[in-house]
LUMLOBA-506702 format. One record per atom (N, C-alpha, C, CB): residue number from 0; residue in three letters; atom name; x, y, z. Coordinates in steps of 0.1 Angstrom, whole numbers, plus 5000, padded with zeros to 4 digits. Each point is the difference from the previous one (the first is absolute). Glycine has a CB too. Layout:
BEGIN
  num  residuo  atomo  east  north    up
  NUM      ALA     CA     X      Y     Z
...
//
This chain:
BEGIN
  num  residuo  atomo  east  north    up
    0      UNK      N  5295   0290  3984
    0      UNK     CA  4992   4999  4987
    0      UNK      C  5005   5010  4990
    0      UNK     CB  4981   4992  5013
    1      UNK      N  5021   5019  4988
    1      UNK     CA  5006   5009  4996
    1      UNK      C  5010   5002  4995
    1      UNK     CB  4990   5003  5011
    2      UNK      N  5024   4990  4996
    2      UNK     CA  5013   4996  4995
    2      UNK      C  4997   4989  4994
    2      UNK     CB  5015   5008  5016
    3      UNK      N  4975   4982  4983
    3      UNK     CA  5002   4991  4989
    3      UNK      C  4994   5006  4985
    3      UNK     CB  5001   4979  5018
    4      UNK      N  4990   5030  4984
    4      UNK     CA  4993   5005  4988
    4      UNK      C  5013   5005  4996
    4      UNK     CB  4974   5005  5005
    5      UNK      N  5032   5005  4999
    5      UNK     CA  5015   5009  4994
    5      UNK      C  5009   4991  4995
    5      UNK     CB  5000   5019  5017
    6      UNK      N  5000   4970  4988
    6      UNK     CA  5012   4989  4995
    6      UNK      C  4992   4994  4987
    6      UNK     CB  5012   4993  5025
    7      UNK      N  4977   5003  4973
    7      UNK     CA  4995   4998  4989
    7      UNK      C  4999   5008  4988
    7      UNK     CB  4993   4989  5015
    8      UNK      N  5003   5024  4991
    8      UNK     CA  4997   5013  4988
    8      UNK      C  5019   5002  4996
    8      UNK     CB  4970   5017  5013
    9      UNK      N  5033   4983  4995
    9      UNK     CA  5015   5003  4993
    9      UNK      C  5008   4986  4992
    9      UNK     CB  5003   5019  5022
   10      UNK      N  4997   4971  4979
   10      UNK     CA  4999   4988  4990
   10      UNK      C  4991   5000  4991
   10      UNK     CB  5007   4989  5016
   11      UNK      N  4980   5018  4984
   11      UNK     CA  4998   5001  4984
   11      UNK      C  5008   5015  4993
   11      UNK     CB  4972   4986  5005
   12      UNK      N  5028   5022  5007
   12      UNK     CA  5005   5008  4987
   12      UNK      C  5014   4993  4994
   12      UNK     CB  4989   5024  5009
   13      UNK      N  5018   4974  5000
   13      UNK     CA  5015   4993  4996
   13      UNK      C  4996   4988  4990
   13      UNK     CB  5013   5004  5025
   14      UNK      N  4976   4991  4976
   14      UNK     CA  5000   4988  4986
   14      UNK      C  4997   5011  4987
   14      UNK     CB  4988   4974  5014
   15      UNK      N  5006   5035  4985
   15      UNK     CA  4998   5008  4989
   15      UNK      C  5005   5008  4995
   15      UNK     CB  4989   4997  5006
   16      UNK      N  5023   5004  5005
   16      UNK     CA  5009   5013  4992
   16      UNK      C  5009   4989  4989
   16      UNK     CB  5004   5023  5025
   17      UNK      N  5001   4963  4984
   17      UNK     CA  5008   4993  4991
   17      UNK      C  4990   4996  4990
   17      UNK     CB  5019   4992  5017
   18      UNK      N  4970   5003  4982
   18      UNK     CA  4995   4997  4987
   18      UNK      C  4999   5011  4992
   18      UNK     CB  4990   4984  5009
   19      UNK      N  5009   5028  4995
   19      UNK     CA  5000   5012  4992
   19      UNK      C  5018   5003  4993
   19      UNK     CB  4974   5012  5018
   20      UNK      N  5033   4986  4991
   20      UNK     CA  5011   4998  4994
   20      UNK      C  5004   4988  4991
   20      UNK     CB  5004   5013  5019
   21      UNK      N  4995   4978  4985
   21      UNK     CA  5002   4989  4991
   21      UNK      C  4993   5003  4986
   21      UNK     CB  5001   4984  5019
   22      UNK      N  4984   5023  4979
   22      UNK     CA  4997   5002  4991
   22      UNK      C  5009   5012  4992
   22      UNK     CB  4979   4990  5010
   23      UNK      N  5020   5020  4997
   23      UNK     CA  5013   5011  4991
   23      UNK      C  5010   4993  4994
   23      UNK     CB  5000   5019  5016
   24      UNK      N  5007   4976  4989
   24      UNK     CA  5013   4992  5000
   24      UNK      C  4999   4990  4979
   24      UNK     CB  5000   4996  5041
   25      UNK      N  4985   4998  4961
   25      UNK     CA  5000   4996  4993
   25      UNK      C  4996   5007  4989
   25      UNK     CB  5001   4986  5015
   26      UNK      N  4990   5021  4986
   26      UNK     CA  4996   5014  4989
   26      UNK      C  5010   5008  4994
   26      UNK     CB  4982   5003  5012
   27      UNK      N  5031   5003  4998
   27      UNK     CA  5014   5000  4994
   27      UNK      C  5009   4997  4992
   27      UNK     CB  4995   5002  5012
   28      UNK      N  5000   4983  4992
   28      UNK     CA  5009   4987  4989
   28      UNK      C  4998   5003  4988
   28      UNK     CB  4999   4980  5012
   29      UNK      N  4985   5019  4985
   29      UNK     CA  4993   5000  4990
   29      UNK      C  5003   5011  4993
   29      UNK     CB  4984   4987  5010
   30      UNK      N  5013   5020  4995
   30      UNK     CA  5003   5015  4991
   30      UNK      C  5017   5002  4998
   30      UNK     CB  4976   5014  5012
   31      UNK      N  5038   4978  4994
   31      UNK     CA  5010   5004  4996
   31      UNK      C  4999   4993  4985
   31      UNK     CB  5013   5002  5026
   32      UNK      N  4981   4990  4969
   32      UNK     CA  4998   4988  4992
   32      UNK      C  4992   5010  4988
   32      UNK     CB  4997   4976  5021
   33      UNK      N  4998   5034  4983
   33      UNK     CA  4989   5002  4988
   33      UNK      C  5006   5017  5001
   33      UNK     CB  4974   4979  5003
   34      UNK      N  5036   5028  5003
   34      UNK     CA  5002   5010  5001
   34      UNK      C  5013   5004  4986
   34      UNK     CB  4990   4997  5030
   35      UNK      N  5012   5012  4966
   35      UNK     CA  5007   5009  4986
   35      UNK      C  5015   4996  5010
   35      UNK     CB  4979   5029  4986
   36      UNK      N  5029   4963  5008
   36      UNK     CA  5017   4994  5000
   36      UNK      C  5010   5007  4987
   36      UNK     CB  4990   4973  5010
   37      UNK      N  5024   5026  4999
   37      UNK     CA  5005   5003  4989
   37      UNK      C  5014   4993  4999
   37      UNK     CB  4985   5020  4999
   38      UNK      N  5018   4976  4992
   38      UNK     CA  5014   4992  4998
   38      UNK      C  5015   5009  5000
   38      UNK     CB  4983   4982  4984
   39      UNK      N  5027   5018  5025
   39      UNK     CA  5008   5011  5000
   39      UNK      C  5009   4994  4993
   39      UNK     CB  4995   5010  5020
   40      UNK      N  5016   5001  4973
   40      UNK     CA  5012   4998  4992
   40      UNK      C  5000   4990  4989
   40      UNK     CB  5010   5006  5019
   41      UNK      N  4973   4993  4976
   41      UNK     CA  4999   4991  4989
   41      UNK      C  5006   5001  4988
   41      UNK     CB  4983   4997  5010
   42      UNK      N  5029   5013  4988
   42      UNK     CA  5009   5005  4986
   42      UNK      C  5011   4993  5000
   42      UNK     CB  4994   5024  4999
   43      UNK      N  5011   4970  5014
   43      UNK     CA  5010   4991  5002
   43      UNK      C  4999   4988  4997
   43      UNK     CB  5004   5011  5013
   44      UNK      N  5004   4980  4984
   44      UNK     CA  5006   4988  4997
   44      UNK      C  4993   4995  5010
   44      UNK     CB  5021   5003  4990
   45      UNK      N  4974   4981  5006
   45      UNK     CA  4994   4989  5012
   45      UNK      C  4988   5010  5007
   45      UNK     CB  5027   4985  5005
   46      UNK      N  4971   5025  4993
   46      UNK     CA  4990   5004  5010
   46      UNK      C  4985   4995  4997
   46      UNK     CB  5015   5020  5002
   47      UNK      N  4980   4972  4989
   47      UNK     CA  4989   4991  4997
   47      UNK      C  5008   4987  4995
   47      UNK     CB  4982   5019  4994
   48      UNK      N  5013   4972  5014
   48      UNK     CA  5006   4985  4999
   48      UNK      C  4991   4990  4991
   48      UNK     CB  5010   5004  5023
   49      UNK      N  4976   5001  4978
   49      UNK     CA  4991   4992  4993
   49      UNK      C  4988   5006  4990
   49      UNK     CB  5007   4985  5019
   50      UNK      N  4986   5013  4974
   50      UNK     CA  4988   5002  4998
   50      UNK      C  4987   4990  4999
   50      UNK     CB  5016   5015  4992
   51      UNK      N  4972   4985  5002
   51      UNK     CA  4987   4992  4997
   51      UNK      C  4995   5007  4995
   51      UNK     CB  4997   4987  5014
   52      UNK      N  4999   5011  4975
   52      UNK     CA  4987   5011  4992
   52      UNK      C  4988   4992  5006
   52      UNK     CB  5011   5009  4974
   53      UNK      N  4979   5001  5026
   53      UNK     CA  4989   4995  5005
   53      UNK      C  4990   5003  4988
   53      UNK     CB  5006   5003  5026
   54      UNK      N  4995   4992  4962
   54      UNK     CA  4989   5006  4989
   54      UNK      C  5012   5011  4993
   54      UNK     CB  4971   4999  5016
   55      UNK      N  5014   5009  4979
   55      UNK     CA  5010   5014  4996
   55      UNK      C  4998   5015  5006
   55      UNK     CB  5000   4987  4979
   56      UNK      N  4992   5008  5031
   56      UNK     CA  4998   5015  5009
   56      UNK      C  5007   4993  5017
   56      UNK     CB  4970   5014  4985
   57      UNK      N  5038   4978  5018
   57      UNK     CA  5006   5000  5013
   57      UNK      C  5014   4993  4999
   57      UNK     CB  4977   5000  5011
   58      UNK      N  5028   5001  5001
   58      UNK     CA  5017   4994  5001
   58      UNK      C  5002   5000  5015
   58      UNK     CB  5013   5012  4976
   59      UNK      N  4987   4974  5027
   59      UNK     CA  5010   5001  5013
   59      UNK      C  5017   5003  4999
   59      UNK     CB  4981   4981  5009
   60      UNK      N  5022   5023  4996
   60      UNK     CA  5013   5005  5001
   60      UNK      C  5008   4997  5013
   60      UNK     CB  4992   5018  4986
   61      UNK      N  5021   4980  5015
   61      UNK     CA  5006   4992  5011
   61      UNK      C  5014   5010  5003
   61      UNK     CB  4990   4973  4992
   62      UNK      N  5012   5031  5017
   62      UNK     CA  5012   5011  5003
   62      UNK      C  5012   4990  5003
   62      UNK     CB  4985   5022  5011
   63      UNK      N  5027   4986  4994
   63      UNK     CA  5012   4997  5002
   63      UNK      C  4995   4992  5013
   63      UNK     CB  5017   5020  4987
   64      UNK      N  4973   4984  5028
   64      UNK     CA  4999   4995  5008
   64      UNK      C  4993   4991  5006
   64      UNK     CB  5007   5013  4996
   65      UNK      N  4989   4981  4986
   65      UNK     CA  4989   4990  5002
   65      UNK      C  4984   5002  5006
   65      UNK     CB  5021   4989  5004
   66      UNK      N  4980   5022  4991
   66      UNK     CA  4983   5006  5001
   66      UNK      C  4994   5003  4990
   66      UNK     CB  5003   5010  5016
   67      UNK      N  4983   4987  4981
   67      UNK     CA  4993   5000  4991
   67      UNK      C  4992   5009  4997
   67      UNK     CB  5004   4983  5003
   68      UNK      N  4993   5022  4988
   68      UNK     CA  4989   5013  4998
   68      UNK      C  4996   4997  4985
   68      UNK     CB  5012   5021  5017
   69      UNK      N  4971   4986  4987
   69      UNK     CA  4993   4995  4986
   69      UNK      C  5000   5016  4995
   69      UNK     CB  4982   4975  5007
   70      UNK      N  5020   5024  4979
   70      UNK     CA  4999   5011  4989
   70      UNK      C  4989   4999  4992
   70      UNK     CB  5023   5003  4999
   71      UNK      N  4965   5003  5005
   71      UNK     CA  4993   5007  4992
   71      UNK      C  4997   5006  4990
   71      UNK     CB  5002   4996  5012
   72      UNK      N  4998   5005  4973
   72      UNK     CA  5003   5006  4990
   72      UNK      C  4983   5009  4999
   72      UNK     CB  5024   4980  4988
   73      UNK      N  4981   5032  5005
   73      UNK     CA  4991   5012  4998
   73      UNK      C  4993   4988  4987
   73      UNK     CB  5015   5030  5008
   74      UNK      N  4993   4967  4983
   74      UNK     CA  4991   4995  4989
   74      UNK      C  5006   4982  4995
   74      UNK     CB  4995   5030  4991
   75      UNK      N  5001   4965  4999
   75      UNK     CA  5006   4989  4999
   75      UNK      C  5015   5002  4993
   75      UNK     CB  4976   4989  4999
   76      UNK      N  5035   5004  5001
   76      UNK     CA  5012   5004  4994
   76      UNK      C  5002   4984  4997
   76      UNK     CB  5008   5025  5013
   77      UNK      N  4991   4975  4970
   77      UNK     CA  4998   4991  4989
   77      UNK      C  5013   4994  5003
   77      UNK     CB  4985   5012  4981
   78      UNK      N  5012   4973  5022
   78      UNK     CA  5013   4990  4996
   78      UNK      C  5010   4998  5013
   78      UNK     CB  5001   5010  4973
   79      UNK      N  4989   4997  5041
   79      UNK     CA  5006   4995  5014
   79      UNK      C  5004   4994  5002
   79      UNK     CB  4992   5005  5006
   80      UNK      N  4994   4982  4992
   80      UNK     CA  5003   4989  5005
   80      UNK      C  5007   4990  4997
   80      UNK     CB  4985   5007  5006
   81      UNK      N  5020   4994  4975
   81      UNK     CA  5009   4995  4999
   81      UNK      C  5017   5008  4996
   81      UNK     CB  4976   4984  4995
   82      UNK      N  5025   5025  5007
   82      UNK     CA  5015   5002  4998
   82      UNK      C  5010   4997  5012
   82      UNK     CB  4992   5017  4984
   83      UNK      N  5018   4980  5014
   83      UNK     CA  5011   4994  5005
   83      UNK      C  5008   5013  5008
   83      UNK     CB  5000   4979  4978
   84      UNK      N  5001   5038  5018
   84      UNK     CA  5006   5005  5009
   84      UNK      C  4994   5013  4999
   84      UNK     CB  5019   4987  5000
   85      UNK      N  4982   5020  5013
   85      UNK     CA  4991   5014  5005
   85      UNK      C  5010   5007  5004
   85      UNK     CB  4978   4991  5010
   86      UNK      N  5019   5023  4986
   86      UNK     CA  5005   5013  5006
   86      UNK      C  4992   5002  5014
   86      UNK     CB  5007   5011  4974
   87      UNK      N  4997   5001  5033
   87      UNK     CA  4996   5009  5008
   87      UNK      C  5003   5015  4998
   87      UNK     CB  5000   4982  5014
   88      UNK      N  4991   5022  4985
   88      UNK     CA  5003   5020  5003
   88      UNK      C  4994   5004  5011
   88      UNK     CB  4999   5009  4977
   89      UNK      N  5009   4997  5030
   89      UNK     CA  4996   5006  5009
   89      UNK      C  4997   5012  5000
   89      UNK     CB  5007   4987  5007
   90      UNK      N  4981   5018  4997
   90      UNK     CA  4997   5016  4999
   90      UNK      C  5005   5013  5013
   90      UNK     CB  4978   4989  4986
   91      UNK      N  5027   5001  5025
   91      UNK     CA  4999   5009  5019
   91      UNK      C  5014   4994  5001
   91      UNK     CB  4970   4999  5016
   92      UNK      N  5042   5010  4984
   92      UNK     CA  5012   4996  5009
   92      UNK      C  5000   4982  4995
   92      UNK     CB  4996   5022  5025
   93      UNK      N  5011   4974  4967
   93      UNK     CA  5004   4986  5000
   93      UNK      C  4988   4989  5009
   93      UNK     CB  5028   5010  4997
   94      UNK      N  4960   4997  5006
   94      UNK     CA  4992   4989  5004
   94      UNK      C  4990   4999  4988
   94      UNK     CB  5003   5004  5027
   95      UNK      N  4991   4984  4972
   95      UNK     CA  4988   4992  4994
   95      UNK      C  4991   5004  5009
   95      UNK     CB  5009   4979  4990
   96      UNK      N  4980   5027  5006
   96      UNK     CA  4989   5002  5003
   96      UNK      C  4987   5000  4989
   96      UNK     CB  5016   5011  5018
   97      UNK      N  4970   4989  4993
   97      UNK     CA  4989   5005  4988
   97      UNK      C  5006   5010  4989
   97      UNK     CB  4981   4999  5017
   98      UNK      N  5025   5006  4982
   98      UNK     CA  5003   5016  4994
   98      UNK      C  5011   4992  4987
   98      UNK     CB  4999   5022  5028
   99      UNK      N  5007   4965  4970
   99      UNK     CA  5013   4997  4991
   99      UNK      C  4992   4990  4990
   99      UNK     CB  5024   5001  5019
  100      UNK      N  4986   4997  4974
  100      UNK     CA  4992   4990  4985
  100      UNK      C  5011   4986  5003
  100      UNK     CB  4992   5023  4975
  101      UNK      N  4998   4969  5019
  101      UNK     CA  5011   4986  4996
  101      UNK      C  5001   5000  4985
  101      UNK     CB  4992   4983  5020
  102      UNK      N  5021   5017  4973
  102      UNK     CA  5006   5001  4986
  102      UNK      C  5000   4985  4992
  102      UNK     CB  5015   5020  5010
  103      UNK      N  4979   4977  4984
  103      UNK     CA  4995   4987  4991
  103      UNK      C  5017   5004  4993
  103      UNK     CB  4964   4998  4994
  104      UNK      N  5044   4986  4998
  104      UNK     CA  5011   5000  4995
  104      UNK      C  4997   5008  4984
  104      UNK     CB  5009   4976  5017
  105      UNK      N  4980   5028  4975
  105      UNK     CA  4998   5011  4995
  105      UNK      C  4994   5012  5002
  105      UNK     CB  5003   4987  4992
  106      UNK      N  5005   5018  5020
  106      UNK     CA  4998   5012  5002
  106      UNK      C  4989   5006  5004
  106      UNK     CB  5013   4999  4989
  107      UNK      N  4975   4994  5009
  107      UNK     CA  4984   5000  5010
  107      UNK      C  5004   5001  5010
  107      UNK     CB  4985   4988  4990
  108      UNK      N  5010   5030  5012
  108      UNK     CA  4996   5000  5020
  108      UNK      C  4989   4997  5003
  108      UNK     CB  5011   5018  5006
  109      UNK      N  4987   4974  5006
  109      UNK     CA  4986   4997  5002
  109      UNK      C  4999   5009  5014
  109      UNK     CB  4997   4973  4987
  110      UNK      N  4992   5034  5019
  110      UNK     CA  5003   5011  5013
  110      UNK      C  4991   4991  5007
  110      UNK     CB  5006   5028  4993
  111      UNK      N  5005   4975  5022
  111      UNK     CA  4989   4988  5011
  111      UNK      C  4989   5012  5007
  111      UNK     CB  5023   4978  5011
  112      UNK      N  4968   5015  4993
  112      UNK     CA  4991   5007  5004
  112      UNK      C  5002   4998  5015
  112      UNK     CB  4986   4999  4979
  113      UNK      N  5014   4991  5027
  113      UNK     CA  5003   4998  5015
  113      UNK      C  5013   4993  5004
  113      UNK     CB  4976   5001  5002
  114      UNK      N  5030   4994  5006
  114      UNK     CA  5011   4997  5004
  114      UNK      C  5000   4994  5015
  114      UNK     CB  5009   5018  4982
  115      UNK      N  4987   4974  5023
  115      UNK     CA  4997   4993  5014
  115      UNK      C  5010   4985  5005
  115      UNK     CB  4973   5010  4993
  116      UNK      N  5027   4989  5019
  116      UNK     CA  5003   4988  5002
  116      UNK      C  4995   4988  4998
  116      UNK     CB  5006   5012  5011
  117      UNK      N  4998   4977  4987
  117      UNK     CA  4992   4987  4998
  117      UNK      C  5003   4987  5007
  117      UNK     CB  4998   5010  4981
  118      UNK      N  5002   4984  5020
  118      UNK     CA  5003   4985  5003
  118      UNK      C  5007   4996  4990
  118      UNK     CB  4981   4995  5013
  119      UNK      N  5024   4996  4987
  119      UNK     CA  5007   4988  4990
  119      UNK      C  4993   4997  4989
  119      UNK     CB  5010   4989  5018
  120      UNK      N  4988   5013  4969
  120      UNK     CA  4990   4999  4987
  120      UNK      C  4995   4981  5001
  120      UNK     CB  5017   5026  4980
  121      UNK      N  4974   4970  5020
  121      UNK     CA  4996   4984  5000
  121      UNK      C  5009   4997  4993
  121      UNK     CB  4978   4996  5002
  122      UNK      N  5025   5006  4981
  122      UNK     CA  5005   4991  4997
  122      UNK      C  5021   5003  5001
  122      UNK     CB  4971   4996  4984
  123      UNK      N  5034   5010  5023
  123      UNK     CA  5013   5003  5004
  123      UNK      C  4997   4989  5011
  123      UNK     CB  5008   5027  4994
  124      UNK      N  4985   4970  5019
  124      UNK     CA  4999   4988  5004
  124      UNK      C  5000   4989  4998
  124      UNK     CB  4994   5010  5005
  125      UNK      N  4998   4988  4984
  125      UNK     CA  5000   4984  4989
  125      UNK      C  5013   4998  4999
  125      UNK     CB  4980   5002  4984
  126      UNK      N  5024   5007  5001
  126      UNK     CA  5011   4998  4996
  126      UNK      C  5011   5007  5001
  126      UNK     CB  4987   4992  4990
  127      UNK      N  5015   5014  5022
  127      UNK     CA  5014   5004  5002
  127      UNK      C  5002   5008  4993
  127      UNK     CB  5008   4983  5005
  128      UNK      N  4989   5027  4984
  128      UNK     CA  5003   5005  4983
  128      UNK      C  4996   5014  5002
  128      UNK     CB  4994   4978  4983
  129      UNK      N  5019   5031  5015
  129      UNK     CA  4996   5009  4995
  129      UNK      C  5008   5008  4986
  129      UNK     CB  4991   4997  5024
  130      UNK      N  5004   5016  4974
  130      UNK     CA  5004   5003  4985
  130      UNK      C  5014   5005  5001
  130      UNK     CB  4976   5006  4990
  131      UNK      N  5032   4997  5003
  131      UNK     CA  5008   5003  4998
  131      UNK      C  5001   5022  5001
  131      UNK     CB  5001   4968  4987
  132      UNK      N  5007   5037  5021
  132      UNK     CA  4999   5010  5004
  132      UNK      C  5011   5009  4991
  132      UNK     CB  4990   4991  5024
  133      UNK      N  5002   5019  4972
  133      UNK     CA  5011   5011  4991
  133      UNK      C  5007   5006  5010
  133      UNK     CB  4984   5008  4980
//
């Protein structure tokens, strides 16, 4: 009776540790997703392949490796969502980060406030389309 109680109490803990893992596992994801990113050697050529304005306070942004990150702007930066080509400054060692501005084609810096990973922007799904990269 005994050995079967121990064989039972040790199959629940073994079902709890993996549900407790499975849960970490997934709380990890989440937070790689919502955690401060940064885009390396973004002073080079081809090192942003795409853009999306999102309004005039966001931008999905698309690297050389086909990863996406959303830019956050500290304030609105007039005429985002429609101009045709974007700068980058970087403020840390040639990376994009919270800390750099995106350069409007007159010379408006707009400073990002956060800098994270994203998924694929909806409408880059639809239509295939993105902006044209300075």
């Amino acid at each position: 009776m005994k050995t079967l109680r121990n064989v039972v109490l040790a199959a629940l803990v073994a079902a709890s540790a993996s549900a407790t893992f499975a849960a970490d596992k997934t709380a990890d994801n989440a937070a790689d997703k919502s955690a401060e990113a940064s885009i390396p050697f973004v002073n080079m050529n081809q090192s942003i392949h795409g853009w999306h304005a999102d309004g005039q306070t966001g931008l999905c942004v698309q690297d050389a490796h086909d990863h996406w990150y959303y830019l956050k702007l500290l304030a609105p930066c007039n005429g985002l969502e429609f101009t045709a080509r974007l700068g980058f400054e970087p403020r840390t060692m040639n990376s994009l980060d919270k800390f750099g501005y995106v350069v409007m084609p007159n010379n408006q810096r707009c400073q990002i406030n956060s800098l994270t990973k994203s998924d694929t922007p909806p409408a880059e799904k639809k239509a295939g389309k993105t902006g044209a990269a300075k």
